[in-house]
C-alpha positions as CSV (number, residue, x, y, z in Angstrom):
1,X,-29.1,9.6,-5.0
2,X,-26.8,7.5,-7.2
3,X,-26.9,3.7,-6.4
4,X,-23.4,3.0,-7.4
5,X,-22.0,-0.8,-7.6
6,X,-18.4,-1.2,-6.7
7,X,-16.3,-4.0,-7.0
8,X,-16.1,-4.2,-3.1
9,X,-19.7,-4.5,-3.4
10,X,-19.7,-7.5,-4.9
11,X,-17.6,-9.3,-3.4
12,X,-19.1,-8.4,0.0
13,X,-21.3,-11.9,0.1
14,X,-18.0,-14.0,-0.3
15,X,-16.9,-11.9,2.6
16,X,-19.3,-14.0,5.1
17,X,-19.1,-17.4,2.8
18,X,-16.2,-20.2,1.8
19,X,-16.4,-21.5,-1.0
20,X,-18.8,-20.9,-4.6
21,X,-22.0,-18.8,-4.6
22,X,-24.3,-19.8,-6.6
23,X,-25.5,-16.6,-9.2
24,X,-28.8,-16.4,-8.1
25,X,-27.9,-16.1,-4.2
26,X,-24.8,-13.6,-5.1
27,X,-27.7,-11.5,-7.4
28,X,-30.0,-11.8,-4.2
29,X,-27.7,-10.8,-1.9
30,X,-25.9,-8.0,-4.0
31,X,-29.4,-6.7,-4.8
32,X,-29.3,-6.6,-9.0
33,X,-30.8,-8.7,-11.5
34,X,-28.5,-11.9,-12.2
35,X,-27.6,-10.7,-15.8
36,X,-26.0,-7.8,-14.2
37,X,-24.2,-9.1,-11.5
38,X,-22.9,-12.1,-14.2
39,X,-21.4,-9.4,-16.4
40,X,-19.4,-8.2,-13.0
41,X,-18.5,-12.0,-11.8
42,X,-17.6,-12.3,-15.2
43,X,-15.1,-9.5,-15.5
44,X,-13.8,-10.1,-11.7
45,X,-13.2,-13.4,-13.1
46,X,-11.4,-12.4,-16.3
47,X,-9.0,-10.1,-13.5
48,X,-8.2,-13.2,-11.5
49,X,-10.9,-12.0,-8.4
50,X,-13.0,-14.8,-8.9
51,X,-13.0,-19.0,-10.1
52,X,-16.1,-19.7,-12.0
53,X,-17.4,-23.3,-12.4
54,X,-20.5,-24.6,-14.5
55,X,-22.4,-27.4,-13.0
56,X,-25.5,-28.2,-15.4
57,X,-27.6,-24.8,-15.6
58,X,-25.8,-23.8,-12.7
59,X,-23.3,-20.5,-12.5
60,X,-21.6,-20.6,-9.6
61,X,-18.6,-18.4,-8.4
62,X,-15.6,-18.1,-5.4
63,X,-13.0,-16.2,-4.5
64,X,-9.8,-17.0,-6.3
65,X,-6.1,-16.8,-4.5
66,X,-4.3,-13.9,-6.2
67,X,-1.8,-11.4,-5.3
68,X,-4.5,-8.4,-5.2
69,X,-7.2,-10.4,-3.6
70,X,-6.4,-9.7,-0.3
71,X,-6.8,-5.9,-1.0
72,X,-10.1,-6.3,-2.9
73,X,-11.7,-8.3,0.2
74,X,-10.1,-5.2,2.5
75,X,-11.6,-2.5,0.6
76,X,-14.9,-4.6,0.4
77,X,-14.7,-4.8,4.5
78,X,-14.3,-0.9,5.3
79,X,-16.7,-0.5,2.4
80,X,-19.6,-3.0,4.7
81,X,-18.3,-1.4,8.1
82,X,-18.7,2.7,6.2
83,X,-22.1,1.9,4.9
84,X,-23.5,0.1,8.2
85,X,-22.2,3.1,10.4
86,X,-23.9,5.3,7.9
87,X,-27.4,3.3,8.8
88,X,-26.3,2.5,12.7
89,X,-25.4,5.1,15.3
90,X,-24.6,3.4,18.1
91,X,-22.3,1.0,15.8
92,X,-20.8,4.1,14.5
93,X,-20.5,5.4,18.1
94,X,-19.1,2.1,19.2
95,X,-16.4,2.3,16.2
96,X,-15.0,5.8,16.4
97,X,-14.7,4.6,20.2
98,X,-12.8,1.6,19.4
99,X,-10.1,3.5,17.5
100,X,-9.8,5.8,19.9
101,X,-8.9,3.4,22.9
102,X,-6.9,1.1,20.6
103,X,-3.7,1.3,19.3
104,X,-2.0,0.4,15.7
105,X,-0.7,-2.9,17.9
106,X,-4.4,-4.1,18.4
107,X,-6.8,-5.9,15.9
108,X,-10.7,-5.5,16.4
109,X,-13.9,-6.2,15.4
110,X,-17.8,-6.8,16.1
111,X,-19.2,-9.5,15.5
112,X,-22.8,-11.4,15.9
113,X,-26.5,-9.9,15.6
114,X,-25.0,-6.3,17.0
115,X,-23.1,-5.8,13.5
116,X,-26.8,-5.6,11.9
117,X,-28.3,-3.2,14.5
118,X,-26.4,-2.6,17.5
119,X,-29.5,-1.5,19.3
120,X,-31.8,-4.2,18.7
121,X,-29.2,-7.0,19.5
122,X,-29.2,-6.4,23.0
123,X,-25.4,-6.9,23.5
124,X,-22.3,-5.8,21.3
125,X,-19.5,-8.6,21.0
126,X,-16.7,-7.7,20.5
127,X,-12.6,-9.2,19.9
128,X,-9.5,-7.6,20.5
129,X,-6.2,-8.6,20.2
130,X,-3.3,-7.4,22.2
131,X,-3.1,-4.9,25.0
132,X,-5.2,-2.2,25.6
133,X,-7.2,-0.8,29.0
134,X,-10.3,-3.1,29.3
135,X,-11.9,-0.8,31.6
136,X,-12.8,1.6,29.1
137,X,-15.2,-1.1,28.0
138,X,-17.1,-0.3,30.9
139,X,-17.1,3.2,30.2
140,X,-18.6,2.8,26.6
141,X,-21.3,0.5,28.3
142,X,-22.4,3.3,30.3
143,X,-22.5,6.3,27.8
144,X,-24.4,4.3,25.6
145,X,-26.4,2.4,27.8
146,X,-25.3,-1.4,25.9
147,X,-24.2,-4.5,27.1
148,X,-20.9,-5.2,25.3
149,X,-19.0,-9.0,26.2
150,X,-15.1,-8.5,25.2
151,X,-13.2,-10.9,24.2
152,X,-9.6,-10.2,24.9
153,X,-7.5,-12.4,23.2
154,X,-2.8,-12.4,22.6
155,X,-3.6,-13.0,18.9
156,X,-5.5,-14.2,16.2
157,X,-4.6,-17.7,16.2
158,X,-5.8,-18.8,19.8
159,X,-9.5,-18.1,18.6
160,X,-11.3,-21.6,18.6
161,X,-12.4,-22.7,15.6
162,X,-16.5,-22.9,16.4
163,X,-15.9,-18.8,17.5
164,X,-14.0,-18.2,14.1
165,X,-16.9,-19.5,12.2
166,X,-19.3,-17.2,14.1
167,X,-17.0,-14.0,13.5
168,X,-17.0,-15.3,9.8
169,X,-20.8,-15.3,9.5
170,X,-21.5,-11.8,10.8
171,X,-18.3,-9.2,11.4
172,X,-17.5,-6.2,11.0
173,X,-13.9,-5.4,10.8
174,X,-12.6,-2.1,13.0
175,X,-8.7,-2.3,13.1
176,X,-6.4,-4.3,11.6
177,X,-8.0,-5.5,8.2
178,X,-5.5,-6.9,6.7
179,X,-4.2,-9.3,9.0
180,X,-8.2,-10.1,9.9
181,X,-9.2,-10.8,6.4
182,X,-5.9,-13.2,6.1
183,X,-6.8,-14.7,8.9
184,X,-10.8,-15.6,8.5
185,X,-10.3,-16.3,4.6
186,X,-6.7,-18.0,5.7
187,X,-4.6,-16.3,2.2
């Protein structure tokens, strides 16, 4: 199999962070040496993706505001959620569920420990905005034998701020990426 590095893949770890990465961490959590991921910071840099600053010996790099960031950080989102539904059943279960029940109205996403194995977390949390029938929840509990707590929210913007910060550590973005990705990284 080919191990094939994307631009979405790196710039998955500032998915899940604000502000600058050091170089080391982003080579750590990309996976590749740091001289290879510097050659792709660098040239996201030279496209306007990414700000790099030099403090001392130190490389460090963040997202920069431009008008094609916002589609970079999508494709990098249903680039995480493909590849973890790949590795996870249940999650992938769980998804194709999701988009099923919900409309193109509703915004959704998993977030916490489930996003990492949805079996071994114990319980699947989940957010959805808008209307949909919340008893089908119950339904997916039962076929695949999870504990799911739904958080059923009007919009985006009456999420507290301590809960945003969670869904910003560890999400995984079902419907609605656009407006979810403006939203956590606030472009």
């Amino acid at each position: 199999m080919v191990n094939k590095l994307t631009i979405a893949s790196y710039l998955e770890p500032f998915l899940t962070t604000e502000g600058f990465i050091h170089l080391s961490e982003l080579a750590r959590k990309v996976g590749k040496n740091h001289t290879v991921v510097r050659l792709y910071a660098n040239n996201l840099e030279k496209q306007g993706i990414l700000e790099k600053k030099i403090v001392g010996r130190l490389t460090m790099y963040q997202l920069k505001s431009s008008p094609i960031l916002l589609d970079y950080l999508v494709l990098a989102e249903k680039e995480r959620l493909i590849a973890q539904c790949q590795k996870d059943l249940i999650l992938k279960e769980i998804v194709g569920f999701l988009h099923e029940l919900l409309d193109h109205e509703n915004k959704a996403l998993i977030f916490g420990s489930a996003t990492m194995n949805a079996r071994k977390a114990g319980d699947v949390d989940i957010l959805i905005t808008g209307k949909f029938d919340e008893s089908k929840i119950k339904e997916l509990e039962k076929r695949l034998n999870i504990e799911a707590h739904l958080i059923s929210t009007k919009d985006l913007n009456s999420i507290t701020p301590s809960l945003k910060k969670e869904i910003l550590n560890k999400h995984l973005i079902i419907q609605g990426s656009e407006e979810i990705v403006k939203w956590l990284k606030s472009i």
